[in-house]
Backbone bond lengths (Angstrom), bond angles and torsions (degrees), N, CA, C in turn:
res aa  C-N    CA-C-N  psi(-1)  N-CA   C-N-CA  omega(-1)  CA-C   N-CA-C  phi
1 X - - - 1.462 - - 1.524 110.54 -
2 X 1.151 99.46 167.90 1.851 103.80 176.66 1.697 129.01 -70.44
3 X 1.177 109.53 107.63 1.272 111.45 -157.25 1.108 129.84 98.63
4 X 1.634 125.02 -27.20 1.451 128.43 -167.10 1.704 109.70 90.05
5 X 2.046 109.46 5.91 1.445 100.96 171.96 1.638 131.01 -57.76
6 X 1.318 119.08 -6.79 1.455 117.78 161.46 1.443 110.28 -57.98
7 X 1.604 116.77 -54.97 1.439 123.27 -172.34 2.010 112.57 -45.79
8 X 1.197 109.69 -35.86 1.238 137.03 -175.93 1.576 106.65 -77.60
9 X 0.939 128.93 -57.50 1.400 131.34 178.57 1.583 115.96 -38.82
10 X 1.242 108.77 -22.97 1.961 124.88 -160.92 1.552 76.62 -77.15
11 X 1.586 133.06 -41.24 1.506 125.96 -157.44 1.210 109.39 -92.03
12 X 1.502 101.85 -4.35 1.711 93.16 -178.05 1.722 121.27 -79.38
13 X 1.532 99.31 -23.71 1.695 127.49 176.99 1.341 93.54 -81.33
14 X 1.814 87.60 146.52 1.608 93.57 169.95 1.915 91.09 -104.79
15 X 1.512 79.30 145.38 1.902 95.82 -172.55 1.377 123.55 -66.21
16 X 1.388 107.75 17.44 1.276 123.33 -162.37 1.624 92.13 -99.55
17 X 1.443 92.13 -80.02 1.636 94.43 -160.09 1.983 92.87 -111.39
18 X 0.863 128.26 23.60 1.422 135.54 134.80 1.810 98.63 76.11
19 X 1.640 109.75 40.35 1.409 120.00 -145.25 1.727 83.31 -131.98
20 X 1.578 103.51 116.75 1.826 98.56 177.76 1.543 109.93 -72.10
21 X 1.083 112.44 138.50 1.426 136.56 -162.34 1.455 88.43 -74.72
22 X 1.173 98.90 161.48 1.525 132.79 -167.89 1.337 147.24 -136.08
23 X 1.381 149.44 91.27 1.161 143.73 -136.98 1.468 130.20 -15.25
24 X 1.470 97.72 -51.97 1.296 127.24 -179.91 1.311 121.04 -155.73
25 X 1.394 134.58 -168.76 1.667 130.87 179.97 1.936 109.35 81.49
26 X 1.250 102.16 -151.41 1.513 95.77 165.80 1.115 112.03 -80.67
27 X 1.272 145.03 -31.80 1.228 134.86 173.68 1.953 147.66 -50.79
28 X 1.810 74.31 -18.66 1.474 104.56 177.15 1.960 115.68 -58.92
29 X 1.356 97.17 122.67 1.576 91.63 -170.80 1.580 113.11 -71.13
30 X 1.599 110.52 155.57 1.922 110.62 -172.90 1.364 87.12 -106.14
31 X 1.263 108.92 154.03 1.563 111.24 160.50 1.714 94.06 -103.58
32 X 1.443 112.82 171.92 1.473 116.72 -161.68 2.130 74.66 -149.36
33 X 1.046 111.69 121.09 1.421 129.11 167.15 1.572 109.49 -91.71
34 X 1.236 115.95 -8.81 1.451 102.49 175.56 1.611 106.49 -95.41
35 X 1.496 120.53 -20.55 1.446 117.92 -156.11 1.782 95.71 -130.14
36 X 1.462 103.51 -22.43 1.740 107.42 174.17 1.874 101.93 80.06
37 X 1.548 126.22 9.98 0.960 137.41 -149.75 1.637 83.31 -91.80
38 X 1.111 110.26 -179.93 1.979 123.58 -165.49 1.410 95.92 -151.64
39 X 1.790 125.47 82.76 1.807 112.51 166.75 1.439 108.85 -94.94
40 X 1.209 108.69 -176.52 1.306 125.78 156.98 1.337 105.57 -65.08
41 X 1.172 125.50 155.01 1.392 133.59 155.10 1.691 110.92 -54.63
42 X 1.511 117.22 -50.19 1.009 123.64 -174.55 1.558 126.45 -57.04
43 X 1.318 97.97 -38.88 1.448 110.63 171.37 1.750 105.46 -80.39
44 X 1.168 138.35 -24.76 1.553 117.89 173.10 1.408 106.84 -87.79
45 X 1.167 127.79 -36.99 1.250 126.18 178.58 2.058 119.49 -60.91
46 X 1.050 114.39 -14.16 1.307 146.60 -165.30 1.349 87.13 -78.07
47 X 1.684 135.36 139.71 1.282 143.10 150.73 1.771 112.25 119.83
48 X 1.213 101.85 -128.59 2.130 95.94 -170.82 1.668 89.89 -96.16
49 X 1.244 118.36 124.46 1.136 136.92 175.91 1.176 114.45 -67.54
50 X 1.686 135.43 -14.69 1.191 143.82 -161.01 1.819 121.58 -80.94
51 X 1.433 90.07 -38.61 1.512 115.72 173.40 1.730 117.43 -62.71
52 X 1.259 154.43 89.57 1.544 132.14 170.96 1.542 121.56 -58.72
53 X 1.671 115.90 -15.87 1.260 102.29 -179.00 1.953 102.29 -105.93
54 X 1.138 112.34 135.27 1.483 91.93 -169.93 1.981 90.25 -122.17
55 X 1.353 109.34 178.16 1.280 116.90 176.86 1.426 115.04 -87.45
56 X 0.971 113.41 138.50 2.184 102.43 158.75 1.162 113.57 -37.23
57 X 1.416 112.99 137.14 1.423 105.79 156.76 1.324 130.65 -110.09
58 X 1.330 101.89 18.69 1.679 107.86 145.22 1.196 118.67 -99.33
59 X 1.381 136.28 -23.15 1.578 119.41 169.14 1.475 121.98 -119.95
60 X 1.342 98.40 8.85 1.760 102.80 -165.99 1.112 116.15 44.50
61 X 1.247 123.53 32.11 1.448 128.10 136.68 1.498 127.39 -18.27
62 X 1.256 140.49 86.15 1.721 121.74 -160.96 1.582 120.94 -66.27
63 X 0.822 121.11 134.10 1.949 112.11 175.52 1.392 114.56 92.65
64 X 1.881 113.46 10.14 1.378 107.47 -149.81 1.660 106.84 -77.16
65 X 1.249 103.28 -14.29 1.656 102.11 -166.09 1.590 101.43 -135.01
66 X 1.434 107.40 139.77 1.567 119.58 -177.26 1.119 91.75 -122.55
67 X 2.004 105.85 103.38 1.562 115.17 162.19 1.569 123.81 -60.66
68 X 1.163 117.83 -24.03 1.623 132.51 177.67 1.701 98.11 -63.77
69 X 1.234 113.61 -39.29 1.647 116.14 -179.27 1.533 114.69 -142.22
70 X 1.512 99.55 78.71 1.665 90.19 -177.16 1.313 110.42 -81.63
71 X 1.508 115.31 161.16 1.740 118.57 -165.11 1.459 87.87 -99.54
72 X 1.164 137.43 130.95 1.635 152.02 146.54 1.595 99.66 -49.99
73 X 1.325 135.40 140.37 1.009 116.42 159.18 1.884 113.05 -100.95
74 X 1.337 109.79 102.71 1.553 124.40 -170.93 1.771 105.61 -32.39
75 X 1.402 96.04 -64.29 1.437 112.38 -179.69 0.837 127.01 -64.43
76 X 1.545 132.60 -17.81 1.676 140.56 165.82 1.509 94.29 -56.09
77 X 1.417 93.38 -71.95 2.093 104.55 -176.83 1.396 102.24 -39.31
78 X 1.152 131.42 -54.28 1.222 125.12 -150.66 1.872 107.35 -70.99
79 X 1.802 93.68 -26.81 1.919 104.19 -168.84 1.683 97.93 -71.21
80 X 1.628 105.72 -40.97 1.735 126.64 -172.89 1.360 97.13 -55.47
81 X 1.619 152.33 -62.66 1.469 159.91 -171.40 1.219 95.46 -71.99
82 X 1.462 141.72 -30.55 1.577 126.25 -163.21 1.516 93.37 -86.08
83 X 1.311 116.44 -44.08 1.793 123.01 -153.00 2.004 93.41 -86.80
84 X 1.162 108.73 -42.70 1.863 107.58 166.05 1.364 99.39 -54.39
85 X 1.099 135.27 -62.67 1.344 132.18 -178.85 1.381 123.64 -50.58
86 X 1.206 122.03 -33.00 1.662 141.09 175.21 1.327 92.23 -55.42
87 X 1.910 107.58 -64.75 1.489 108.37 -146.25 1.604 98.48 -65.14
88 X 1.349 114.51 -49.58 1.592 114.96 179.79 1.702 106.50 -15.06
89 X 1.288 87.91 -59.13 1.830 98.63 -150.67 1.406 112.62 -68.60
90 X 1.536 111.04 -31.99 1.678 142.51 173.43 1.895 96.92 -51.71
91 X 1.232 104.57 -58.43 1.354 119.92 -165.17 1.457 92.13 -63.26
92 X 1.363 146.60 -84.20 1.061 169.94 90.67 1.749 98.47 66.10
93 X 1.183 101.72 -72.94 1.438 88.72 174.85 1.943 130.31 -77.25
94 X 1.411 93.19 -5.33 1.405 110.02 -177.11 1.489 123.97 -72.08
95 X 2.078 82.80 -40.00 1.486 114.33 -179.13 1.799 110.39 -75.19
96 X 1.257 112.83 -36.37 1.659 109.18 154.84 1.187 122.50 -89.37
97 X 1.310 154.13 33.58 1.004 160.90 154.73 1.591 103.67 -101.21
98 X 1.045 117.41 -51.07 1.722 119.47 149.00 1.075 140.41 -27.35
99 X 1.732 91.90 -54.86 1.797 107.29 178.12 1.653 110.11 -75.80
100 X 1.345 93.58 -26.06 1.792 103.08 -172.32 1.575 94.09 -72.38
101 X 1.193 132.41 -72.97 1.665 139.42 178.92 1.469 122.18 -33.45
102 X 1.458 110.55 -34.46 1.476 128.49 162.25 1.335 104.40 -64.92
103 X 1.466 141.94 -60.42 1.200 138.48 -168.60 1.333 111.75 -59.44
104 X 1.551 105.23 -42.46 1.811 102.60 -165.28 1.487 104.19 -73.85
105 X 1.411 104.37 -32.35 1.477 106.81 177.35 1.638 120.17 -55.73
106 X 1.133 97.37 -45.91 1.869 107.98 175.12 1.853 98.10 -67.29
107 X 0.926 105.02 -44.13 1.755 103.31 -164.13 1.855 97.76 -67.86
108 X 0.991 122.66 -34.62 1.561 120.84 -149.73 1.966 81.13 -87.46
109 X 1.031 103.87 -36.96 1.830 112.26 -160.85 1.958 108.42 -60.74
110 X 1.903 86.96 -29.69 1.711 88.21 -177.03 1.694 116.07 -119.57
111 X 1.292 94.16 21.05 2.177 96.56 -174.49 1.441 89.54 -86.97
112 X 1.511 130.97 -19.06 1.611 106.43 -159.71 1.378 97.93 -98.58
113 X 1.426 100.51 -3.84 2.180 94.43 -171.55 1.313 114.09 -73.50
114 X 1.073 118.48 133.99 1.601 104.64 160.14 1.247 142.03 -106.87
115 X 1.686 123.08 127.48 1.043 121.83 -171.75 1.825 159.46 -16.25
């Protein structure tokens, strides 16, 4: 693919529940400072509500996440809006480069006919 954005896409999911992360809401990725791990919100917040420090749930890391203060990861969001934004433009120019190739194709097919 262009750029290697497939390779990139694996980071956009959190490895948990395999769900591309999301600005904010549950989807919004946590950073975990004990394990350096990247979930969904949805997936740490998920389980006995009673506990505030909960484990990763990709490595069972213990203590990895503080529901009382979950960390947003700024820079995930920020990689998620840059690389949506890429694809827009990727798409965008792909999609007129298309429309342009379609035209010449029709145009080149009927200049030699004659009327």
């Amino acid at each position: 693919t262009i750029g290697g954005m497939s390779n990139l896409s694996k980071f956009l999911k959190c490895p948990c529940c395999t769900m591309e992360f999301a600005e904010s809401g549950n989807r919004a990725p946590l950073h975990s400072f004990a394990c350096d791990h990247i979930v969904c919100q949805k997936c740490v917040f998920q389980g006995e509500m009673s506990n505030t420090m909960v484990p990763c749930p990709e490595c069972g890391e213990e203590e990895a996440f503080d529901k009382a203060k979950p960390v947003v990861s700024r820079s995930y969001c920020n990689l998620v809006k840059s690389i949506e934004s890429y694809n827009v433009r990727k798409n965008e120019r792909v999609s007129v480069r298309g429309d342009m190739m379609h035209l010449n194709k029709n145009n080149s097919g009927t200049s030699g006919r004659k009327g």
